[in-house]
C-alpha positions in Angstrom: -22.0 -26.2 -4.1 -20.2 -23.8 -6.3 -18.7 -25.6 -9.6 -14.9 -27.5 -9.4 -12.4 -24.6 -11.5 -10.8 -26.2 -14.0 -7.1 -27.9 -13.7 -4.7 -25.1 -15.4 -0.9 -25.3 -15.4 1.0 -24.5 -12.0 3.3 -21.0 -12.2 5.9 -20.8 -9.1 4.0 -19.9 -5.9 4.7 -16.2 -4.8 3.9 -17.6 -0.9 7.4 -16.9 0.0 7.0 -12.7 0.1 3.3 -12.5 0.5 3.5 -11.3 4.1 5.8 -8.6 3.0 2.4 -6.8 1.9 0.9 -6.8 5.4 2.9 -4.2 7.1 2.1 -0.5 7.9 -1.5 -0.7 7.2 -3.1 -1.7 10.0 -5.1 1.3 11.4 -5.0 1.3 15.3 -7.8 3.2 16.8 -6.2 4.9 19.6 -8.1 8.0 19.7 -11.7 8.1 20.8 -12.1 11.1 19.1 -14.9 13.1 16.3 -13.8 14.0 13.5 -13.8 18.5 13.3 -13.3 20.9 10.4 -10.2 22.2 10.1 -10.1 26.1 10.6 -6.1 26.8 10.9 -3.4 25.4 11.6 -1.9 23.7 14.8 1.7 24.8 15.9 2.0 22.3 18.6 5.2 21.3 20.9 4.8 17.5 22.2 7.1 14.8 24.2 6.4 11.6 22.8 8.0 8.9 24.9 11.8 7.9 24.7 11.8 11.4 22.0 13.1 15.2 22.9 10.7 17.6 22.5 9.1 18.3 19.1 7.3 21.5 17.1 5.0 20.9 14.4 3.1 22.7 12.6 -0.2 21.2 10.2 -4.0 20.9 10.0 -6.2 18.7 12.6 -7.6 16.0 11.0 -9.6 15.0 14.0 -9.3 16.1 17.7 -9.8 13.7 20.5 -11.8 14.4 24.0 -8.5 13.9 25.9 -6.5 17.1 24.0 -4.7 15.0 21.5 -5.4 15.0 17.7 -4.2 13.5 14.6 -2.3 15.9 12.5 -1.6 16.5 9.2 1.9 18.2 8.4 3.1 19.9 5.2 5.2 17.0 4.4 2.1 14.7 4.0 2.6 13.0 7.0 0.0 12.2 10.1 0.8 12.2 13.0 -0.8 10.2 16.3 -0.7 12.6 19.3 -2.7 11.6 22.7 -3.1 15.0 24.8 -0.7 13.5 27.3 2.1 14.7 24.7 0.8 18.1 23.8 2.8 20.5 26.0 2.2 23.5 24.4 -0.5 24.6 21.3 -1.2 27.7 19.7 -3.4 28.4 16.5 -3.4 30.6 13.3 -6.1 31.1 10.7 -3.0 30.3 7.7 -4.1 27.3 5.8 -1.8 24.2 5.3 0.3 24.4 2.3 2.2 21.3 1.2 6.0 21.6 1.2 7.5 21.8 -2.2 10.1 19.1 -3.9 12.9 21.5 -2.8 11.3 22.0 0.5 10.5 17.8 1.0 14.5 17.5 -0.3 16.1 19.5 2.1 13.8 17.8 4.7 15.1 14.3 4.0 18.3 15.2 3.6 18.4 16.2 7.1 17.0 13.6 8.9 18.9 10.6 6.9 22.2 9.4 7.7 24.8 11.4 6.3 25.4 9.4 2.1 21.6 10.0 1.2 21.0 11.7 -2.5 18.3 12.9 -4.2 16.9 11.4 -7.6 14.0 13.8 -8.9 11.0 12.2 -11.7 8.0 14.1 -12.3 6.1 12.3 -9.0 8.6 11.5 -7.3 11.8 12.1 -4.7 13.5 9.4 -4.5 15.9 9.6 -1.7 19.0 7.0 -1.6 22.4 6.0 -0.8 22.9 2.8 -3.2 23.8 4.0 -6.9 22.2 6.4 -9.1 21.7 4.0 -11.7 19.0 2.1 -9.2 17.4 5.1 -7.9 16.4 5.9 -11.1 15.5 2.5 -12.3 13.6 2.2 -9.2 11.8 5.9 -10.1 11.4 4.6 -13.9 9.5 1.9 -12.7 6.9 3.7 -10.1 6.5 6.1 -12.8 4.8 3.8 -15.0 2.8 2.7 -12.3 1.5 5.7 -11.4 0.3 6.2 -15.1 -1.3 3.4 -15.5 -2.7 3.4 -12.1 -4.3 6.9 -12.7 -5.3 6.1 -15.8 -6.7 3.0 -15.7 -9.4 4.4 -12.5 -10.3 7.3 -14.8 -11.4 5.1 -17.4 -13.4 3.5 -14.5 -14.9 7.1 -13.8 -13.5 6.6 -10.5 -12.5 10.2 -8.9 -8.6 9.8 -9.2 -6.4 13.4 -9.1 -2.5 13.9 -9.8 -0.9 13.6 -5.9 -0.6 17.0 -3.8 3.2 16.9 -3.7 5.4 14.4 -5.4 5.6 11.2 -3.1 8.4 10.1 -1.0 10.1 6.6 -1.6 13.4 5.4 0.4 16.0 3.1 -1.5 19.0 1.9 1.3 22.2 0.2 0.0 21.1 -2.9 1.5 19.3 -5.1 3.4 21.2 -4.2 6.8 21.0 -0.5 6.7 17.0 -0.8 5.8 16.3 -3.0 8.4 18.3 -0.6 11.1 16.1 2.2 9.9 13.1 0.2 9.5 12.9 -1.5 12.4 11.0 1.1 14.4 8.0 0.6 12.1 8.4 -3.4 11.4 9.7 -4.6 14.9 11.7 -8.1 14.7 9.5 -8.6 11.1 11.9 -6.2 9.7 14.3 -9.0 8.4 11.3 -10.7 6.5 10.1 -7.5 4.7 11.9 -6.1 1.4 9.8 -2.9 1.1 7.0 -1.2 2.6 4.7 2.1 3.0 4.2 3.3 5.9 0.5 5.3 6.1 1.5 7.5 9.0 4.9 8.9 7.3 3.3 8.6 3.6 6.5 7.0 2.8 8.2 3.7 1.0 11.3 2.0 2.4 13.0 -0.5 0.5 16.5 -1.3 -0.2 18.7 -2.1 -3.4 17.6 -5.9 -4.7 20.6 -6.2 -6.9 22.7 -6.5 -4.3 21.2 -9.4 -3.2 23.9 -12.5 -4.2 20.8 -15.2 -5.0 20.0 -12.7 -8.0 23.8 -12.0 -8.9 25.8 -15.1 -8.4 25.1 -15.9 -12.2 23.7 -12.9 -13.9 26.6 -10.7 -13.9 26.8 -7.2 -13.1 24.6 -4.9 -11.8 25.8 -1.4 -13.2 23.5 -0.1 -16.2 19.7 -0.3 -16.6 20.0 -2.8 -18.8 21.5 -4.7 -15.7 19.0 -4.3 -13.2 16.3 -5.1 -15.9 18.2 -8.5 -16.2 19.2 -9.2 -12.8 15.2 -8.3 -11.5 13.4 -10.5 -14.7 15.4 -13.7 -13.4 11.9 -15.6 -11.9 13.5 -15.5 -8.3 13.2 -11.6 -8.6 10.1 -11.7 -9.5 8.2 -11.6 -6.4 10.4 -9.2 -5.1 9.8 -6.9 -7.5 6.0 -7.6 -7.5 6.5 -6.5 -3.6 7.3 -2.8 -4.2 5.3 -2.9 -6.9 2.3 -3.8 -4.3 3.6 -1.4 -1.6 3.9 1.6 -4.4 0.0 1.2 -5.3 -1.0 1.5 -2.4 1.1 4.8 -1.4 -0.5 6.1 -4.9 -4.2 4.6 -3.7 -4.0 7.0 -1.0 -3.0 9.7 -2.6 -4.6 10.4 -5.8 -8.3 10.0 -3.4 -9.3 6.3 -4.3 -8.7 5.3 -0.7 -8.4 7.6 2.6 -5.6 7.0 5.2 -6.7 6.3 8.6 -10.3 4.9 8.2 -11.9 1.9 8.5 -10.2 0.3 5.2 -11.0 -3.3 5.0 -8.0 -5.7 4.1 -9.4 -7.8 1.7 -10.2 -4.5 -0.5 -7.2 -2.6 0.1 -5.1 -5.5 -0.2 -6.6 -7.2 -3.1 -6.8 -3.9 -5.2 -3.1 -4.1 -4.6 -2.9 -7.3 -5.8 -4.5 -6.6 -8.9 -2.1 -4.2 -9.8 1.8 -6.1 -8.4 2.6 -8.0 -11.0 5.1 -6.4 -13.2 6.8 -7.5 -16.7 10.0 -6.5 -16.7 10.6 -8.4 -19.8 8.5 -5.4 -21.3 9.4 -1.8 -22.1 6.2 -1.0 -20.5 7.0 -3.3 -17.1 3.4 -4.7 -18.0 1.8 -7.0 -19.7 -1.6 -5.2 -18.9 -3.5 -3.9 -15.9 -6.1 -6.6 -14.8 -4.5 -9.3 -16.2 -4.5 -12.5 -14.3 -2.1 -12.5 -11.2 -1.3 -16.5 -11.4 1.0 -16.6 -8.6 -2.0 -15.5 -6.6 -5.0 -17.5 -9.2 -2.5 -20.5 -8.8 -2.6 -20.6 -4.6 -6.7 -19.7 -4.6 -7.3 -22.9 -6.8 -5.0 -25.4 -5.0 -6.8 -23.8 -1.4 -10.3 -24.1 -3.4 -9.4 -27.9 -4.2 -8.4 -28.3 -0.6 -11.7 -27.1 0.7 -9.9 -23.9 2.3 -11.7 -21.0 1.1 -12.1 -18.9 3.2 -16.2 -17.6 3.8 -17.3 -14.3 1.9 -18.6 -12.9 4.9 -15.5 -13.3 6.9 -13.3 -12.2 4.2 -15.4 -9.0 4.9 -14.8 -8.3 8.0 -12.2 -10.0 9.7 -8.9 -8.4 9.1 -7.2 -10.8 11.0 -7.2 -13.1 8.2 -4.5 -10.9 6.8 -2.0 -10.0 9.8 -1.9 -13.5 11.2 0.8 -16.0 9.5 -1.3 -18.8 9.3 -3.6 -17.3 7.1 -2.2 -14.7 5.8 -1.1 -15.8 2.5 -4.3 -17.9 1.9 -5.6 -14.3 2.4 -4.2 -12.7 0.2 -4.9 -14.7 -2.5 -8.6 -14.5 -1.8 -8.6 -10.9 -1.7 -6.8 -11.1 -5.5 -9.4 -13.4 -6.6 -12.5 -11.2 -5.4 -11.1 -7.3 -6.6 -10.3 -9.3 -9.7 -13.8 -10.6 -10.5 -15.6 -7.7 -8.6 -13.2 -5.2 -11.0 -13.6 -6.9 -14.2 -17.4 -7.8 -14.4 -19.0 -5.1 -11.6 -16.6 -1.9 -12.3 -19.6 0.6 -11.8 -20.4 -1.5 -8.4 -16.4 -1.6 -7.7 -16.3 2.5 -8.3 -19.3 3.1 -6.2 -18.1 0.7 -3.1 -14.6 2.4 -3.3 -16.0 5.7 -3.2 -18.3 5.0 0.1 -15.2 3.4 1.6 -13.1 6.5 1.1 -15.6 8.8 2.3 -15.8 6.8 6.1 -15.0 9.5 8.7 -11.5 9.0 10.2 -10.8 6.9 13.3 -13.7 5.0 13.3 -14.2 1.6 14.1 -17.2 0.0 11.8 -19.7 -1.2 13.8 -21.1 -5.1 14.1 -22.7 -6.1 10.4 -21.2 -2.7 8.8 -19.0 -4.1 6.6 -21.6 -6.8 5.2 -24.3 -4.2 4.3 -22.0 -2.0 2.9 -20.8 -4.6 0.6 -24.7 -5.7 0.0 -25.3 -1.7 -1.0 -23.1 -2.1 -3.8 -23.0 -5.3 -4.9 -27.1 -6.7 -4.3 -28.4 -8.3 -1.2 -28.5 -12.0 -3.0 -24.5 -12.7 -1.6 -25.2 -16.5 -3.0 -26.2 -15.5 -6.9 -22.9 -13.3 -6.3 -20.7 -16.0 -5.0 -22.1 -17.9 -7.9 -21.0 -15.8 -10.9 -17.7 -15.5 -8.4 -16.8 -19.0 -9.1 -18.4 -19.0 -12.6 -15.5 -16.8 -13.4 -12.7 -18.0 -11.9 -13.8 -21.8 -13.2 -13.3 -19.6 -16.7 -9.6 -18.3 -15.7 -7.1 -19.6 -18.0 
């Protein structure tokens, strides 16, 4: 019987947005498929359903026995195409070259509503149609993510690089125009969800928290920085903001090579990373307090399920993803996930580095087969799972 963690005062519960971090990562295998060398590029027209006809142009990432492939545009998207869409396909032997910012802006600019502007940083287009003052706020703050983010994996000698092309984030007005937008990724979720990356597009899609009247009824304006910062440090903002804070690392995670869109990612890693890394301080210059410092809003909801005998087993926190799309469970999940990257991070980083590079490596559009996960996770971290669960709630008796 692992030891009883010690009583600690109670911060608010973050419960009420933690299925906001669930959506667009879930990797349906469609294709049976095996994974080919790309040798040029792909100018392909297809008909996917209820769509006019399409051309585009990128790199096979893997082709499927029925014709179709996934495909890799210049824009940094994927996309899924079965053979029964392909209507016509022709080859080169050019290589793909990623679109530039002014390329990527012209782009978006002409396939958003007509209102959309541009906010440039150094990684990223910001693309919006609430006021200038957010976008770059919003820009500001993924910024500092992003350096820290990179940083703090190459100080873990993890195999982190600068993204290709700067990376693509979405700010609407408000909640109404997102969700009418959204809802093609997010379904009838969409009014649940603040913000969100979407693997297949390589994109976020968020819209303007200001203008939410919880936060402004009796903070005043939202016109300057200085205004935002005050509206989005009120403690009801908080887990908002820790939201696209969340959804931002993982757009970076899979872009600067510490994780690999479209293979076998398991939730409780990819989520829990996230975790680590959502919890912002806007009450800092920096927006942080530290990387790695304890998330309590997730710490707080693992100890009360821990006292209520409700933790969930290691083995099928592993492998069972459905712990983290299903309601019920979700949030319980989640806060697993935190606890375990957390600990795993903090006292195994050369374990952590060497599991996250295996993962990233997994060839695309492959299921992992029966007991894969488990001896994976046994490669990296030892094959004694009990001693480990031990020092696992060692620590976290220790968290303060």
């Amino acid at each position: 019987m692992p030891p009883r963690i010690a009583t600690r005062r109670r911060l608010p519960s973050l419960a009420c947005y933690a299925m906001s971090s669930m959506i667009a990562l879930t990797i349906t295998l469609l294709l049976a498929s095996t994974p080919q060398p790309a040798l040029a590029l792909e100018h392909v027209t297809v008909a996917l359903p209820g769509q006019p006809e399409n051309k585009l142009s990128g790199e096979p990432i893997v082709e499927a026995r029925d014709g179709g492939m996934l495909l890799k545009t210049a824009d940094g998207a994927i996309h899924r195409l079965p053979g029964s869409t392909i209507r016509d396909r022709k080859s080169d032997s050019e290589p793909l070259v990623p679109l530039t910012r002014e390329e990527l802006t012209a782009q978006l600019l002409a396939e958003l509503p007509a209102g959309f502007r541009i906010h440039n940083s150094k990684n990223y287009i910001v693309c919006y149609n609430t006021t200038p003052t957010y976008a770059e706020w919003t820009s500001s703050l993924l910024e500092r993510l992003q350096r820290a983010f990179i940083s703090y994996w190459k100080k873990q000698k993890s195999p982190v690089k600068e993204p290709e092309q700067p990376l693509v984030v979405l700010v609407f007005a408000d909640q109404a125009s997102y969700a009418d937008y959204s809802k093609k990724d997010l379904g009838a979720s969409v009014s649940n969800i603040i913000g969100y990356y979407n693997l297949e597009t390589n994109r976020i899609m968020m819209y303007d928290l200001t203008g939410m009247q919880a936060f402004r009824q009796n903070a005043g304006a939202r016109g300057s920085r200085h205004d935002i910062s005050t509206l989005l440090s009120q403690p009801e903002a908080e887990p908002l903001v820790a939201t696209i804070v969340h959804e931002a690392t993982h757009q970076i995670a899979f872009n600067c090579g510490l994780q690999t869109r479209m293979v076998s990612n398991p939730f409780w890693l990819t989520e829990g990373m996230a975790t680590f890394f959502e919890t912002p301080d806007l009450a800092s210059s920096r927006s942080w307090s530290g990387i790695g410092n304890v998330n309590y809003s997730r710490f707080d909801l693992f100890h009360d399920n821990y006292d209520a005998g409700k933790i969930i087993p290691l083995e099928r926190m592993l492998t069972d993803d459905k712990l983290f799309q299903t309601p019920e469970t979700a949030v319980d999940s989640y806060a697993q996930a935190w606890a375990w990257n957390y600990f795993l991070i903090r006292s195994r980083p050369k374990e952590y580095a060497a599991y996250m590079k295996t993962i990233a490596a997994k060839p695309v559009l492959v299921e992992d087969k029966k007991g894969q996960r488990v001896k994976e996770f046994r490669a990296a971290f030892g094959d004694d799972l009990k001693t480990l669960e031990d020092d696992f709630y060692r620590m976290m008796n220790r968290v303060k």
